[in-house]
N, C-alpha and C positions, 0 to 999 in steps of 0.2 A: 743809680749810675754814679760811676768815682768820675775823678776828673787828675789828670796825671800832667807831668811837664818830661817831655824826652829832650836830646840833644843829640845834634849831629854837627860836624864839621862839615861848612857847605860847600868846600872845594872837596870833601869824599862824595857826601850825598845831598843834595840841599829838600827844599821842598820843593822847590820849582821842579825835580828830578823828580818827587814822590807825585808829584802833578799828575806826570806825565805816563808813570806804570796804571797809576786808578782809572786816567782815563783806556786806559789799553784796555782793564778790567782785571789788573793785574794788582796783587799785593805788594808789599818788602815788607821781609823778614828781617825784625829789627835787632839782627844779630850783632857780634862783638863787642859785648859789654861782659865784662869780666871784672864783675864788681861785687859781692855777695848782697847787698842793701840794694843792687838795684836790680840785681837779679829778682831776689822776693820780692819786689816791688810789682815786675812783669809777673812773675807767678800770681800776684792778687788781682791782677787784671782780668776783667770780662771783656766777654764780647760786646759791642756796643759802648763801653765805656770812651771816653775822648780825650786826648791829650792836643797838650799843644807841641807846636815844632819849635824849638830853639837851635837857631843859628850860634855853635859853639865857636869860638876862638877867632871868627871872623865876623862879625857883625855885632854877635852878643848881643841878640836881641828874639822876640818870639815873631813868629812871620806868620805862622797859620794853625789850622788845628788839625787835626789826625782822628782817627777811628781805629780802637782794636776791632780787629777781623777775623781773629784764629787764638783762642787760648795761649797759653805757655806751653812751647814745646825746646826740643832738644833744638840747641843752636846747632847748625848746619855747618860752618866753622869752628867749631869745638873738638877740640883732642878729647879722646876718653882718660880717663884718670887711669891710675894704678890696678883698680879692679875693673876695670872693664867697663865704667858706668860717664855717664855723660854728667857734669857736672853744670854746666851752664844751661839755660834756656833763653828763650825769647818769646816775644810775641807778634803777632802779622799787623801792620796796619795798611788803610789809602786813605789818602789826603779827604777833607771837608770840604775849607775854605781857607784861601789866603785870609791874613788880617790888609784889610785897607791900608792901614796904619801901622808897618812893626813898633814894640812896645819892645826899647833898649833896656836894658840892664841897669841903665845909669836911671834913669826912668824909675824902675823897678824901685829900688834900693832907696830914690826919692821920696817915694811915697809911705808914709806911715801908716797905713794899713798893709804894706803888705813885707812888714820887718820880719815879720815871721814863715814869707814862704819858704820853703826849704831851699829854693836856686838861690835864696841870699846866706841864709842860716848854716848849708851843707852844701859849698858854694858845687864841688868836685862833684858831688853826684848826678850820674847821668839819666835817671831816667827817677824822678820823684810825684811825688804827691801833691796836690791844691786840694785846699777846702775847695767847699761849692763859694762862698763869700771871695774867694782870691778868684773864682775862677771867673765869675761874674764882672770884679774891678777889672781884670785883664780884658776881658772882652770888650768894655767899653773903650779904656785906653787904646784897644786896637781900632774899634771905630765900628765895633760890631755890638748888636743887641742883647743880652744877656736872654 
């Protein structure tokens, strides 16, 4: 299993809103990223793999974790390019579990183990990578079990 870090701005979508489609038995399709490095990032995505949810630009901070649910496909919001072809994708998740505890940015950035996660390193990218080691310290600072 990988272990990934998405973002969302929580006055578009937050988790408390991803909460609430899983429970329905519903997915989101974690369209509108228009970034090429985070686009491949969803293409390397499995099914079953977990990310976590980061509250972008309002919180800044990580609030829960997520599950892919559907491979990379054509984003649904995507203009086709020039030849006719879909240039973006995405991948489906539903919500896990809240973290007890969100784990801030300032948080993040404090801690010397985790200088090298990529939401401090490649602050701009929206949808990155955790070693298993990052994903584990995250989970306890959130107040959950590794």
């Amino acid at each position: 299993m990988a272990y990934w870090l998405m973002k969302s701005e929580p006055d578009v979508f937050s988790f408390d809103d991803l909460v609430v489609k899983t429970a329905k038995g519903e997915a989101e399709e974690w369209h509108g990223v228009r970034n090429y490095a985070a686009r491949n990032n969803m293409r390397a995505m499995q099914v079953g793999d977990e990310a976590f949810f980061y509250h972008s630009n309002i919180g800044k901070e990580i609030v829960g974790i997520m599950r892919i649910v559907a491979p990379a496909h054509p984003d649904s919001t995507a203009d086709l390019n020039a030849r006719g072809e879909v240039v973006w994708e995405c991948v489906d998740v539903q919500s896990v579990k809240p973290f007890p505890r969100p784990v801030t940015l300032a948080e993040i950035k404090a801690t010397p183990a985790l200088e090298t996660l990529e939401l401090v390193k490649l602050s701009r990218l929206s949808v990155s990578k955790v070693s298993a080691e990052e994903w584990a310290l995250l989970l306890k600072m959130g107040g959950l079990e590794p």
